[in-house]
C-alpha positions as CSV (number, residue, x, y, z in Angstrom):
1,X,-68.4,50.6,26.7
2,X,-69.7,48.1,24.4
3,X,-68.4,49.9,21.4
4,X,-65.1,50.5,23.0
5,X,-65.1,46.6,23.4
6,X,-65.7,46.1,20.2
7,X,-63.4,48.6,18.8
8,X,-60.7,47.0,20.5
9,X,-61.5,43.3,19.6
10,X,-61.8,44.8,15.7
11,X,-57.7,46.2,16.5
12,X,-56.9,42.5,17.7
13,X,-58.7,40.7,14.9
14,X,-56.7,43.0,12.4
15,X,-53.4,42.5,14.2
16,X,-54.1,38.7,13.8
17,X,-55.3,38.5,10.6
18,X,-51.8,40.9,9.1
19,X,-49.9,38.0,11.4
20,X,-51.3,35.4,9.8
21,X,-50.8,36.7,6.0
22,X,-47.4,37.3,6.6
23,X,-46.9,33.8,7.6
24,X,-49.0,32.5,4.7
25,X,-46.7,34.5,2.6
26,X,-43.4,32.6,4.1
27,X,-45.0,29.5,3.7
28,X,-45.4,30.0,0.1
29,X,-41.6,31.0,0.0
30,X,-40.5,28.1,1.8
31,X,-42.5,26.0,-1.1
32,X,-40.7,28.1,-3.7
33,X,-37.5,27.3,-2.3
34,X,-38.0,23.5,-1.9
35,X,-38.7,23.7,-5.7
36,X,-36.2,25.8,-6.9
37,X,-32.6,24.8,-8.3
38,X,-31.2,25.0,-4.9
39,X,-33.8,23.7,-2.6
40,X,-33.5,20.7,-5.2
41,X,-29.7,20.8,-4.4
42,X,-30.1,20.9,-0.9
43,X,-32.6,18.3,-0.4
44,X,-30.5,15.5,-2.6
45,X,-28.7,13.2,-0.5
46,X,-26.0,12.8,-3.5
47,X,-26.4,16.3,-4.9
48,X,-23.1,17.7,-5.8
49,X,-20.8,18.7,-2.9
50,X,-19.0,21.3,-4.4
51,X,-22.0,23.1,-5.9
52,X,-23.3,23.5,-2.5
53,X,-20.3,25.4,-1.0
54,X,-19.6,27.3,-3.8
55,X,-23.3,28.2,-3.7
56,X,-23.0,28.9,0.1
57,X,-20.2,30.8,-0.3
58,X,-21.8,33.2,-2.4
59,X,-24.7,33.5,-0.5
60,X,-22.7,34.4,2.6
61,X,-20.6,37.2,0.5
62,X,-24.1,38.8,-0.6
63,X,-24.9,39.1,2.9
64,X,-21.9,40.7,3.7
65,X,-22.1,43.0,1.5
66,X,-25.8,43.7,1.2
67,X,-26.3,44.2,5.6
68,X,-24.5,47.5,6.0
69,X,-27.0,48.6,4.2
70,X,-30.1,47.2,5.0
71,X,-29.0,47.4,8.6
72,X,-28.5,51.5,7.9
73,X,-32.2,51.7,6.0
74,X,-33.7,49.6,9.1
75,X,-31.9,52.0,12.1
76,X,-33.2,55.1,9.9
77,X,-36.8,53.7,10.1
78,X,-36.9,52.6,13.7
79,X,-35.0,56.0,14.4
80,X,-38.2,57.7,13.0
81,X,-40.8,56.0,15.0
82,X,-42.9,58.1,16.7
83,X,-42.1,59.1,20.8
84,X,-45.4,56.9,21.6
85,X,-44.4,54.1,20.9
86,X,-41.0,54.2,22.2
87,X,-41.0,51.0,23.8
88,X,-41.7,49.1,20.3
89,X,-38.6,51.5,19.0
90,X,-36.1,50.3,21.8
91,X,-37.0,46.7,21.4
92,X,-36.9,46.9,17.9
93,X,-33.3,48.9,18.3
94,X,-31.6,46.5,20.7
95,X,-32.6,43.5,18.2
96,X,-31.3,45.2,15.0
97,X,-28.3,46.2,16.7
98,X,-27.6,42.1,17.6
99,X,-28.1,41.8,13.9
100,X,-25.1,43.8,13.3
101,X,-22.1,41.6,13.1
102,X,-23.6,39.1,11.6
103,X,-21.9,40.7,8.8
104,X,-18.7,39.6,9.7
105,X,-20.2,36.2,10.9
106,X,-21.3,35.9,6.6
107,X,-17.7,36.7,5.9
108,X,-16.2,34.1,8.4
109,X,-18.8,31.2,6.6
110,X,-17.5,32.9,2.8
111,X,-13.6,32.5,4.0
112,X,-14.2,29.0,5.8
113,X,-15.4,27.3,2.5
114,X,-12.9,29.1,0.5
115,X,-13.9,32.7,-0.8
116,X,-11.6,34.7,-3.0
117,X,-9.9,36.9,-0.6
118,X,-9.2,39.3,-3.8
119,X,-12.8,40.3,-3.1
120,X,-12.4,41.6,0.6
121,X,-12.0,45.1,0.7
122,X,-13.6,45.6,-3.0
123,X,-17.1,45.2,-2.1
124,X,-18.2,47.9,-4.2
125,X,-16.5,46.2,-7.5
126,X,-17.9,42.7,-6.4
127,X,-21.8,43.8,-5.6
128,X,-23.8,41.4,-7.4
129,X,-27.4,43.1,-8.6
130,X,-29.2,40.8,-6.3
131,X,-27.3,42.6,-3.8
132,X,-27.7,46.0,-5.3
133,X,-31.7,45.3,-5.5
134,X,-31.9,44.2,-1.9
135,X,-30.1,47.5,-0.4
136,X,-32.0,49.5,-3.0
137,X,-35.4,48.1,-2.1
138,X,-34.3,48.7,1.7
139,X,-33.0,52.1,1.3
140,X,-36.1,53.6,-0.6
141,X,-38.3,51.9,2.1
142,X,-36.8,54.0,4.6
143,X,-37.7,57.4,2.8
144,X,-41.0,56.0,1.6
145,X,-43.0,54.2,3.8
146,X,-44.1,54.8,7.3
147,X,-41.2,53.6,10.0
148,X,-42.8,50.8,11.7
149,X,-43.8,49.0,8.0
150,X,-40.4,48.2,8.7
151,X,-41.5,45.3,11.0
152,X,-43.1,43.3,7.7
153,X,-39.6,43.6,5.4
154,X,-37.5,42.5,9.0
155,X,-40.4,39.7,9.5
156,X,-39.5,38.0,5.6
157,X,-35.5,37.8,7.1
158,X,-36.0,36.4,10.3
159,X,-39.1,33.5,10.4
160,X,-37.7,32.6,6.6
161,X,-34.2,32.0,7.8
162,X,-35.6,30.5,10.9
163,X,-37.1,27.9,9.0
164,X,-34.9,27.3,6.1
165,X,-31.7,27.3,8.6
166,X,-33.5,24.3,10.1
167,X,-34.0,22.5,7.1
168,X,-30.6,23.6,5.3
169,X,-28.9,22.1,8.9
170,X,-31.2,18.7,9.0
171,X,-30.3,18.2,4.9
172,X,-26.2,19.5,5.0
173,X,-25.2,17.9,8.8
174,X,-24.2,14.8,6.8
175,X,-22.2,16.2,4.2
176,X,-19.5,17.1,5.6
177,X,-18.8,20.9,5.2
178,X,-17.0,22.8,7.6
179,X,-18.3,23.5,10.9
180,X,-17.1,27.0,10.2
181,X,-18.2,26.9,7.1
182,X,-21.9,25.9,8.7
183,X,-21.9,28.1,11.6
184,X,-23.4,30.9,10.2
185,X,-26.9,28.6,8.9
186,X,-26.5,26.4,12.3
187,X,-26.7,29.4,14.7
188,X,-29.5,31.0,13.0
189,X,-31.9,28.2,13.1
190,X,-32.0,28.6,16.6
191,X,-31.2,32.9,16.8
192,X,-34.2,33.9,14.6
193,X,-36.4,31.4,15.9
194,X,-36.8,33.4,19.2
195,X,-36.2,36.8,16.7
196,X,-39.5,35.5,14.5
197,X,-41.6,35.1,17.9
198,X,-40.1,38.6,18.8
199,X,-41.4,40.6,15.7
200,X,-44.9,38.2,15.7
201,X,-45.3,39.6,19.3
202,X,-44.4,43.2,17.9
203,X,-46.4,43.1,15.0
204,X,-49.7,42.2,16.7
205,X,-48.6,44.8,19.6
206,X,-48.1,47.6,16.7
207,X,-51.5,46.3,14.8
208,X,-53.4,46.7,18.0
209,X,-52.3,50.3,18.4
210,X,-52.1,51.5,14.9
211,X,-54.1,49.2,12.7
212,X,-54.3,51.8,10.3
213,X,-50.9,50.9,9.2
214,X,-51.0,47.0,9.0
215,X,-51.5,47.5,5.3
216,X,-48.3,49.4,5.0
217,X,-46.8,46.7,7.2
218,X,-47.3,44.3,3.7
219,X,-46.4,46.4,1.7
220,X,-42.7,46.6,2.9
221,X,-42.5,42.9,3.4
222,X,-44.0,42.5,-0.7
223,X,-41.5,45.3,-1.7
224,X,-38.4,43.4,0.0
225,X,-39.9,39.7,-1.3
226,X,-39.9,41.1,-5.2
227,X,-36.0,40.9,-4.6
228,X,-35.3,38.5,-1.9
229,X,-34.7,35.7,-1.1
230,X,-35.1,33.8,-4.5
231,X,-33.9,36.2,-6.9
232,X,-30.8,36.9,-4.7
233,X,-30.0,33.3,-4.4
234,X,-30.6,32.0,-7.9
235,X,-28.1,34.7,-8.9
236,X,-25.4,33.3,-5.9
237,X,-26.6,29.6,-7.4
238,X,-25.8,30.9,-11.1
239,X,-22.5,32.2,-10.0
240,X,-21.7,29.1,-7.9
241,X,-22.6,26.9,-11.3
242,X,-20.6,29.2,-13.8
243,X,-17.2,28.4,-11.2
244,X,-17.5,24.6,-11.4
């Protein structure tokens, strides 16, 4: 008994400590951000206007165009789990179907602050290599990797956008953009919040069971963070420069 007690305390610890370097991991994102061109952008009070929509507006069309695919690469890999843990599978199923239209919420935020409609429809001709990166990454990590590593490349896009949608909302209310045009950040700094507590739940739930795979469950969110967020979004910045 005492070595089944132990055993099990050993799954917990690992669960906890896989938890706790992810989030050490977003921390050091968040920092990267706050230091980078845009972050510096975002956190002037009399940083140029229009370089912050035309920056959001690019953001939001890489979105639209990268989530059919990443959403595709995530259903495959939750589709794969295993019959025992079902119950993670279902969960993890009914969140990334809510995730689904926030396609078309991206593409509302890139029309509000003035996309070129030339662009909708030619997806394919406008996909940016940030973009391209991010579904690659996604796609090969659903043929590669065991299914439930999926949880670590899902847990970098929600408790990052939880807590850069907070500051992004604190820094921009003032500055008079669109409330269309901010719906899209504003209603994920509340959304993800509860989806970041959801995974952190799931991941400690999945480390407990199968702490064997915790390592994998790094590996997918390092895979996804050599292309995103901050390679995707200096490109959108780059972009959003070059049309001023």
């Amino acid at each position: 008994m005492a070595e089944q007690a132990l055993s099990v305390d050993h799954k917990e610890a690992v669960a906890k400590r896989i938890v706790a370097a992810l989030d050490q991991r977003i921390d050091c994102i968040v920092k990267e951000f706050r230091l980078s061109p845009i972050g510096h952008l975002v956190e002037t009070p009399d940083s140029p206007i229009g370089l912050i929509v035309a920056t959001m507006r690019e953001i939001y069309w890489e979105i639209h165009c990268y989530q059919p695919f990443t959403t595709k690469a995530g259903f495959a890999m939750i589709g794969a789990t295993n019959a025992e843990d079902g119950k993670v599978m279902r969960t993890l199923l009914l969140h990334k179907w809510e995730e689904v239209e926030h396609r078309v919420w991206a593409l509302e935020g890139y029309k509000a602050l003035g996309g070129d409609q030339s662009r909708i429809g030619k997806e394919a001709e406008f996909f940016s290599p940030g973009a391209f990166a991010v579904a690659a990454v996604w796609e090969h990590l659903a043929q590669r990797v065991h299914p439930l590593a999926y949880l670590g490349a899902e847990y970098l896009f929600e408790d990052l956008t939880a807590r850069l949608s907070k500051l992004i909302t604190a820094n921009l209310s003032k500055r008079g953009i669109s409330r269309q045009g901010m719906c899209f950040v504003v209603d994920h700094a509340t959304e993800d919040e509860k989806n970041s507590q959801l995974l952190r739940r799931l991941i400690e739930e999945v480390g407990h069971r199968h702490p064997d795979l915790m390592p994998q469950v790094l590996f997918a969110f390092d895979c996804f963070h050599q292309v995103y967020p901050m390679p995707l979004w200096l490109g959108s910045y780059t972009r959003a420069e070059g049309s001023q």
